[in-house]
C-alpha atoms as one frame of an Amber mdcrd trajectory, in Angstrom:
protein
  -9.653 -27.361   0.230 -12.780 -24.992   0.355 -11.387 -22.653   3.250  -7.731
 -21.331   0.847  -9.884 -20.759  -2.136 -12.280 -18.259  -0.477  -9.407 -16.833
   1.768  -7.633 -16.468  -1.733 -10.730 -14.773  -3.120 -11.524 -12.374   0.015
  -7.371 -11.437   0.136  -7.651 -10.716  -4.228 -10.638  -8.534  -3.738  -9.260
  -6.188  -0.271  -6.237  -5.637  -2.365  -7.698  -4.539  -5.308  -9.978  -2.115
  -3.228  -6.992  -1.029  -1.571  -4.812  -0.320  -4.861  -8.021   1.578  -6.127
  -8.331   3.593  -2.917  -4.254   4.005  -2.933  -4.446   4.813  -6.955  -7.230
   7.162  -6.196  -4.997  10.770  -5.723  -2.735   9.842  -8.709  -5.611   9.457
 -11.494  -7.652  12.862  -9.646  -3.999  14.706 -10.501  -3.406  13.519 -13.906
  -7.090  14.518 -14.266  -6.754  17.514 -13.014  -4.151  18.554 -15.290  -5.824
  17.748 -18.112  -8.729  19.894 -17.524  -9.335  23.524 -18.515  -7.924  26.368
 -15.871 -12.041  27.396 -14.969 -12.728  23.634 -14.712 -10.191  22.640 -11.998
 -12.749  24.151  -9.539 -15.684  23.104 -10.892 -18.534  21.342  -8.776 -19.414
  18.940  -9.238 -15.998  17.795 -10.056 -16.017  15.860 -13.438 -13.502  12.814
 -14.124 -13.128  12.929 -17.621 -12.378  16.311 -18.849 -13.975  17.886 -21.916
 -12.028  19.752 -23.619  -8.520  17.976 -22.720  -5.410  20.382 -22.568  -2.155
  20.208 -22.664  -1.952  24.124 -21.771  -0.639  23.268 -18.355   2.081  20.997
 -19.446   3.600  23.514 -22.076   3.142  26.559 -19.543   5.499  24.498 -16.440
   7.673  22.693 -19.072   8.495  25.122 -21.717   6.894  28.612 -20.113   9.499
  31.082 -17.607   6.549  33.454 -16.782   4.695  32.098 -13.714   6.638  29.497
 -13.499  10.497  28.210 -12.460  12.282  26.924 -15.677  10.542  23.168 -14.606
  11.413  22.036 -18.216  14.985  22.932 -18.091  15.189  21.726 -14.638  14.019
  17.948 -16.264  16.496  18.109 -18.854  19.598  19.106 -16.838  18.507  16.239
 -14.389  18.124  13.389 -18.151  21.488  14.811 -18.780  23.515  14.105 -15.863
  20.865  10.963 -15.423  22.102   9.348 -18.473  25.589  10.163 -18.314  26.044
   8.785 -14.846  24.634   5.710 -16.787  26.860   5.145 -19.227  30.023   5.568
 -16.806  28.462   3.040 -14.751  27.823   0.567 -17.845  31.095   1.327 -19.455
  33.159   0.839 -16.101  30.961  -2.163 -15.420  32.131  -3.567 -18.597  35.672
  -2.966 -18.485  35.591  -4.845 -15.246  33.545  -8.015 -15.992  35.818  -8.669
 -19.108  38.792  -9.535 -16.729  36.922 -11.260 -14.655  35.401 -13.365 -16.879
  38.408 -15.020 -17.822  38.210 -16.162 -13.632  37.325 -19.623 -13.294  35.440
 -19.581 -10.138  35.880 -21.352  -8.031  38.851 -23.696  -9.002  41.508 -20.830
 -11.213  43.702 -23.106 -12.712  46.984 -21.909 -13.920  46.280 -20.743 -17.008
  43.419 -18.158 -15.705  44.142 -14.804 -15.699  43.262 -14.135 -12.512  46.353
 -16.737 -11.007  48.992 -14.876 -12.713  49.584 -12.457 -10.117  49.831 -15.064
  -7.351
């Protein structure tokens, strides 16, 4: 019973290293974006920034000047997002309510869904 304990361990301990090294890029970008414009190219590169902006998030979001209307962009795509949502629900709904009167899988005759056969 030694042997699955220690191959338990071993396996627990290369996937954490691997979700680190795999994690890695995403933490150096959000970061990154949180530094400064004359940090970003700083060396030695510094992991947590001092001062912390949000100057790059309201220039791509909410800014036209350097940069394509990103922020409208992400709204447009939340609008038609969400309403392709709730026609999905709503269609969803007005199907299951039929079908709930099914008795599956023995309908007997006074089930809805026998009446047309």
């Amino acid at each position: 019973m030694r042997a699955p304990r220690v191959q338990t361990i071993a396996l627990t301990l290369a996937l954490g290293l691997l979700a680190v090294i795999w994690l890695a890029p995403i933490v150096w970008v959000m970061v990154t974006s949180l530094k400064l414009t004359a940090d970003i190219v700083r060396l030695p590169p510094e992991w947590i920034p001092w001062p912390v902006t949000l100057e790059h998030y309201q220039e791509v979001l909410f800014s036209s000047s350097r940069t394509a209307r990103i922020g409208r962009a992400f709204g447009n795509s939340l609008v038609i997002a969400l309403g392709a949502v709730v026609i999905v629900v709503v269609t969803a709904a007005m199907a299951a309510y039929p079908l709930a009167g099914c008795g599956f899988p023995d309908a007997t005759s006074s089930s809805p869904c026998s009446w047309a056969a």
